[in-house]
C-alpha positions as CSV (number, residue, x, y, z in Angstrom):
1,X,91.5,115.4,77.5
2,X,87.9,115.1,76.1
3,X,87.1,114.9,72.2
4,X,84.0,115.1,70.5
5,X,84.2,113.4,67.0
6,X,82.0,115.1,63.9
7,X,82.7,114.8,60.7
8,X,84.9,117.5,59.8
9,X,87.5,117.1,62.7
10,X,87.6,116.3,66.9
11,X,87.2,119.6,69.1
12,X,89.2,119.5,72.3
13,X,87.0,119.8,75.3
14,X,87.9,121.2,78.5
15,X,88.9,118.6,80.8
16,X,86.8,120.1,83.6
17,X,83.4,120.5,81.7
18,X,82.5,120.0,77.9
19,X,82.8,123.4,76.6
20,X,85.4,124.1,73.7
21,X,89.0,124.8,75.2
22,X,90.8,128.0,74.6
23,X,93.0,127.7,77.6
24,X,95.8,125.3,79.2
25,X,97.3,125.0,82.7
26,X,101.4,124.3,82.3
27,X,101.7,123.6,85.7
28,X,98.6,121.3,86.1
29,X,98.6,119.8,82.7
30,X,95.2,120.1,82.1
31,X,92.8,121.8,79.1
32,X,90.4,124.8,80.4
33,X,87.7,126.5,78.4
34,X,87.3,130.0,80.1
35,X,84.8,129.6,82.1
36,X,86.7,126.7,84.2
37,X,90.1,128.9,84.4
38,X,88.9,130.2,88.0
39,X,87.2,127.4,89.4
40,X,91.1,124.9,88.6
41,X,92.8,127.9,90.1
42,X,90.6,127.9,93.8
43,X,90.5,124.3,93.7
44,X,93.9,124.4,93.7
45,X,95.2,127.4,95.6
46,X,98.2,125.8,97.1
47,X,99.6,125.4,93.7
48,X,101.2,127.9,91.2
49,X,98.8,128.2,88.0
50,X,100.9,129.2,84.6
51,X,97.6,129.5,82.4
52,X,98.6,130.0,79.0
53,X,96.6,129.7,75.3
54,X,96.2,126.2,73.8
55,X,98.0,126.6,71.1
56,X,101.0,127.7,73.5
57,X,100.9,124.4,76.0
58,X,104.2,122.7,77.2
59,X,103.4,118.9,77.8
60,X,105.1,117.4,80.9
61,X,107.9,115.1,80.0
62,X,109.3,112.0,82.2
63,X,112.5,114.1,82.9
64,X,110.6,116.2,84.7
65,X,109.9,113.6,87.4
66,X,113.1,111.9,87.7
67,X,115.0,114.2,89.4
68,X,112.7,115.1,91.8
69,X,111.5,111.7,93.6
70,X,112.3,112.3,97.6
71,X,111.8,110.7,100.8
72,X,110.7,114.3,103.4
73,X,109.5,112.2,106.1
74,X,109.4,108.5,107.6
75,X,106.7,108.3,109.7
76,X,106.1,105.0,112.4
77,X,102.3,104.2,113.3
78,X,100.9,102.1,115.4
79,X,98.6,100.5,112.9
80,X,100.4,96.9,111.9
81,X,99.2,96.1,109.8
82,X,98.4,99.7,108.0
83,X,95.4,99.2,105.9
84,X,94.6,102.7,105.0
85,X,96.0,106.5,104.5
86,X,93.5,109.2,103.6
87,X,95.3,113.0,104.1
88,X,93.7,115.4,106.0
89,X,95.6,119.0,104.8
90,X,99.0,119.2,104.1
91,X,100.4,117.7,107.4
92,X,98.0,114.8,108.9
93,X,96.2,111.8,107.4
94,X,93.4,109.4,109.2
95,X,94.8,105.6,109.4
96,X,94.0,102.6,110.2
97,X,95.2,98.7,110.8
98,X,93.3,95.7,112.1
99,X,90.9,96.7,115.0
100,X,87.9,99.1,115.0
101,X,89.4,102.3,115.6
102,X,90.9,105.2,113.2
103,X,93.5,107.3,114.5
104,X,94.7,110.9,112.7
105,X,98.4,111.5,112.7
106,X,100.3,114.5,111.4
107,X,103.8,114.4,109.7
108,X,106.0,113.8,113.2
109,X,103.9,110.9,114.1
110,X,102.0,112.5,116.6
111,X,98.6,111.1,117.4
112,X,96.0,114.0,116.9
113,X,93.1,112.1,117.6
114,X,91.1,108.9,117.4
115,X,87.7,107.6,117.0
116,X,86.4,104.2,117.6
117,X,83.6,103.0,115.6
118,X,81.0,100.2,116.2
119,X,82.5,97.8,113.4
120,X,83.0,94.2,114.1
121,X,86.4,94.2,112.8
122,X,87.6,96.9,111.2
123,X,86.2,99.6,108.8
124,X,86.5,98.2,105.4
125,X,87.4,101.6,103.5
126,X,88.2,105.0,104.7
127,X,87.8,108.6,102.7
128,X,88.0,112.7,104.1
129,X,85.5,114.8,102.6
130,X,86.1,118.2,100.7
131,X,85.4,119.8,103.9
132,X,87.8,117.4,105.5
133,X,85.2,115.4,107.6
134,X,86.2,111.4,108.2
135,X,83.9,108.7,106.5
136,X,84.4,105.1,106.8
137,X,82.3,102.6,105.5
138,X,81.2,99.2,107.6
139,X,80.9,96.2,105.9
140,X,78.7,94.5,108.1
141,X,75.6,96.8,108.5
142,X,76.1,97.9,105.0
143,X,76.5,101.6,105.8
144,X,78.3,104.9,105.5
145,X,79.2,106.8,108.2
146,X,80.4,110.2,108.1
147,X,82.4,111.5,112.0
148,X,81.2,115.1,113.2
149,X,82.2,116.8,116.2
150,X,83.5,112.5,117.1
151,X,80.0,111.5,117.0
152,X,79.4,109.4,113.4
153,X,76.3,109.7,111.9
154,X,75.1,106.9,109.0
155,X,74.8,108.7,105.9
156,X,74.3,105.8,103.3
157,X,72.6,102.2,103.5
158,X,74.0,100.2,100.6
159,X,71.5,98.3,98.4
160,X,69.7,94.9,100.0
161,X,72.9,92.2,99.8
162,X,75.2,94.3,98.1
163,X,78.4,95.3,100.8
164,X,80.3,98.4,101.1
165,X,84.6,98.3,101.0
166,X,86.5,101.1,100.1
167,X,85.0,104.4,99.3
168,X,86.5,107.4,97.7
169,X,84.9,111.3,98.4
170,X,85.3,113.0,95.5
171,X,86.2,116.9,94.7
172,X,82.7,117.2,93.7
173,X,81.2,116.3,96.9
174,X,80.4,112.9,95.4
175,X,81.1,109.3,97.1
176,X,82.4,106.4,94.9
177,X,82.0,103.2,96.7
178,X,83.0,99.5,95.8
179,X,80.1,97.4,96.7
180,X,80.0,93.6,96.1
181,X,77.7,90.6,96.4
182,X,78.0,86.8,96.6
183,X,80.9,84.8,97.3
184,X,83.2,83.2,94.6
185,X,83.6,82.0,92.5
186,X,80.1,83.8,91.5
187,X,81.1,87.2,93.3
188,X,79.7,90.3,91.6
189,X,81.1,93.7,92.1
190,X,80.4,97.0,91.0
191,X,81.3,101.1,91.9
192,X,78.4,102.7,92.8
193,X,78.2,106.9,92.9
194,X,76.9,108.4,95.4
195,X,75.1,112.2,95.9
196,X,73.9,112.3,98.7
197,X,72.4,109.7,99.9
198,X,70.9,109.2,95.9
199,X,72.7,107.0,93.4
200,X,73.6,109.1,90.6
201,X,75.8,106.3,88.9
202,X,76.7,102.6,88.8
203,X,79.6,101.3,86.9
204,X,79.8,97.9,86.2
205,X,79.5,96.8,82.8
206,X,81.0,98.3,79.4
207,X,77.8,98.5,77.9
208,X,77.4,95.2,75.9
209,X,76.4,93.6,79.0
210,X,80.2,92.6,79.5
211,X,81.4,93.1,82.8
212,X,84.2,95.1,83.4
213,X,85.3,93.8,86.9
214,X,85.7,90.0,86.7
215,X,83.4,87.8,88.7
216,X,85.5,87.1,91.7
217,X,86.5,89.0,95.0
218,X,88.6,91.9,94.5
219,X,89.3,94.9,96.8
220,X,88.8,97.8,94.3
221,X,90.2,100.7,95.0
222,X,89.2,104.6,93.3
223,X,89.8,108.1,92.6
224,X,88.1,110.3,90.7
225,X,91.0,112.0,88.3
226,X,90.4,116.0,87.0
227,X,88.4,115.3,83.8
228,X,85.8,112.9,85.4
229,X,87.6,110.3,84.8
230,X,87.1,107.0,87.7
231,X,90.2,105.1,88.1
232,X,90.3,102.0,89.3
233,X,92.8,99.9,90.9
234,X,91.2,96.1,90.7
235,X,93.1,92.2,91.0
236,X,96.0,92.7,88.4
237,X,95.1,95.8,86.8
238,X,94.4,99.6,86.3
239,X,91.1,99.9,85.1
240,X,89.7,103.6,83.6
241,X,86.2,104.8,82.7
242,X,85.2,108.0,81.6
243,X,82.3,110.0,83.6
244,X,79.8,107.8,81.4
245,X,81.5,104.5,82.7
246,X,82.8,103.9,79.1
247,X,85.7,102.3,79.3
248,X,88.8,104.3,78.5
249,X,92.1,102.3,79.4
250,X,93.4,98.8,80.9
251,X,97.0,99.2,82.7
252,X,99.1,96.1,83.3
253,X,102.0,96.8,84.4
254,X,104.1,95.7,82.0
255,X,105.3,98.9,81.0
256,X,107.4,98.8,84.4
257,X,108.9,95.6,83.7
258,X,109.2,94.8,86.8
259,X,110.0,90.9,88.2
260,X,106.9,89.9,89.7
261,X,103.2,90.1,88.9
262,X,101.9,93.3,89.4
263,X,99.5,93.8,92.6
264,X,97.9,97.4,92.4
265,X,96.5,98.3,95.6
266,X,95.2,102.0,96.4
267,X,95.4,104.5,93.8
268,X,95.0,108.5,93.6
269,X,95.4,111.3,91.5
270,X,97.0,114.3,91.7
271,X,96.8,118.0,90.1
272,X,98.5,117.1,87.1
273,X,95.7,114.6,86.3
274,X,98.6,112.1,86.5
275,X,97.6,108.4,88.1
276,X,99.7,106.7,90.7
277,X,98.9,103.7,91.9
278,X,100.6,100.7,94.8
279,X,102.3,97.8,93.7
280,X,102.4,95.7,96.6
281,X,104.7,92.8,94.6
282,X,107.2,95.3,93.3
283,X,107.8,97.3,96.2
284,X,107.2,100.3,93.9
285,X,104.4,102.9,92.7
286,X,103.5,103.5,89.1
287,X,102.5,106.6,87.8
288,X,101.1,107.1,84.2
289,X,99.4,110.0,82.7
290,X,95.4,110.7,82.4
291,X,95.6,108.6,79.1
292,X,97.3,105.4,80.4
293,X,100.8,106.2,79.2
294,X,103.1,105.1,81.8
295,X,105.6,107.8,83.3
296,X,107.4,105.9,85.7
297,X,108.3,104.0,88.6
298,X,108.8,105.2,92.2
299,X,111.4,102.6,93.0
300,X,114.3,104.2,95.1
301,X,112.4,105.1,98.3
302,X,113.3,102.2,100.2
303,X,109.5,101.4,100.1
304,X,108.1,98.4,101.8
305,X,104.6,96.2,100.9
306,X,103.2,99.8,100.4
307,X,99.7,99.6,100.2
308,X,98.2,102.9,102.0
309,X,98.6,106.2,99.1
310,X,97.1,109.7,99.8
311,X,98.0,113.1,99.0
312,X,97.9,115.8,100.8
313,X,97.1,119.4,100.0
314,X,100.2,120.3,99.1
315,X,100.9,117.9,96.1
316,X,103.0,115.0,98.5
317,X,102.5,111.4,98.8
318,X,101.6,109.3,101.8
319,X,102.4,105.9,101.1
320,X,101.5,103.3,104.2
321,X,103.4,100.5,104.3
322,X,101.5,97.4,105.1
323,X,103.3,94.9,106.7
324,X,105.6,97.4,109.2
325,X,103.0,100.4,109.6
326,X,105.5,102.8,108.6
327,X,104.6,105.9,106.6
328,X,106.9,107.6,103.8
329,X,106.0,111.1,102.5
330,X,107.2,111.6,99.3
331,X,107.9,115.2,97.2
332,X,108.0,114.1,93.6
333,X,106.6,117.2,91.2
């Protein structure tokens, strides 16, 4: 939720735009001014919308989720390792292991189709569009390709020695990308924003000149939440910046108190604006509201090294487990 400090008090702006609020989404959690109420409701079709006043908004408690955490469907793959899960609608999701070629699945583990790209190894990130077109990003020529009618076409060329990993395609038709340069220990790294083929955005300092990804190789890993926000899964941490790359929030994982070190790996967000993000240590997912507060654990799926998360379009979890290939989809709202 957005503030705007002056001196007489701080106005709630809508978390969609920066317009005063006068309305609130129960079922998504999120502030609206008036304008926004239509354009949450068709980006969200799928989903029931009780839009009520402000001043008459329910908050979404932790009880809420407990009782609602279930395995629908176990999927097998024949990506082992599984690197990668991006959804593709409500019942398939593009994937991806160690060689060069990305394979769509639906929900019985039914292979839908495949494409092959020209990467040495493998594509180093993965993303579907709003219009539900594949990109993948390849490390070596420094590009991003988007697949149409199974042909891929390059749509972006990453800045002279900086290299593409994962990417993230954004509700707005933006593309985050984690690009990085160097080797350690001297690495630099740094999400870079993408319209187009312009860059709108790069966000990689808190500025002070400080960086806010330490100077060593990291897989980051992004999704942009309701408000604008760009969250960040990065080494041992959540990281979150606001749509100015100010820096909102640090997550630790302490909250969990889990046993070992906490290892966040992908991370979405989902209509409630709430975070969730892979623990590959724990065996577990986290999930904490758009302000850092953590919500809960996701600890009694019989999840394995998860490391692939997406959701689909109708609110469920895809979480790829790394080391067997296996896929759980998860109900949990």
């Amino acid at each position: 939720m957005g503030t705007s400090t002056s001196l007489a008090q701080d106005v709630i702006t809508c978390d969609l735009c920066d317009k005063p609020i006068q309305q609130f989404c129960n079922s998504c959690q999120v502030s609206l001014c008036e304008t926004c109420v239509k354009k949450h409701r068709d980006e969200f079709k799928s989903l029931m919308h009780e839009i009520v006043p402000f001043r008459c908004r329910l908050t979404t408690g932790i009880g809420k989720l407990m009782d609602k955490v279930r395995v629908i469907a176990t999927i097998p793959t024949p990506c082992i390792p599984l690197l990668s899960v991006a959804c593709v609608g409500e019942s398939e999701a593009w994937i991806y292991g160690d060689n060069e070629t990305i394979t769509r699945i639906d929900i019985h583990g039914a292979v839908k189709d495949t494409f092959t790209t020209k990467c040495l190894c493998w594509p180093s990130g993965i993303s579907v569009t709003r219009g539900r077109e594949l990109m993948y990003s390849d490390d070596n020529s420094r590009t991003l390709h988007i697949v149409r009618d199974g042909k891929s076409e390059t749509l972006i060329t990453t800045p002279q020695g900086w290299t593409p990993e994962a990417l993230c395609c954004t509700k707005s038709g933006d593309v985050l990308v984690h690009v990085y340069k160097g080797s350690d220990p001297q690495t630099k790294t740094k999400v870079i924003r993408y319209q187009g083929q312009n860059i709108k955005q790069e966000i990689s300092n808190d500025g002070q000149e400080n960086s806010i990804f330490k100077d060593v190789f990291y897989s980051l890993f992004m999704s942009e939440n309701n408000n604008g926000d760009v969250c960040v899964s990065y080494a041992d941490a959540v990281i979150v910046v606001d749509k100015t790359g100010r820096v909102r929030f640090r997550y630790d994982g302490t909250p969990a108190r889990k046993e070992e070190s906490f290892d966040p790996r992908c991370i979405v967000t989902d209509a409630l604006s709430q975070i969730i993000v892979t623990d590959l240590n724990n065996n577990c997912l986290h999930i904490l509201d758009q302000n850092g507060q953590f919500l809960r654990c996701v600890d009694n799926c019989g999840l394995q090294e998860p490391m692939g998360l997406s959701v689909d379009s109708e609110g469920r979890l895809w979480v790829g487990s790394f080391g067997s290939g296996e896929i759980k989809v998860i109900e949990y709202l």
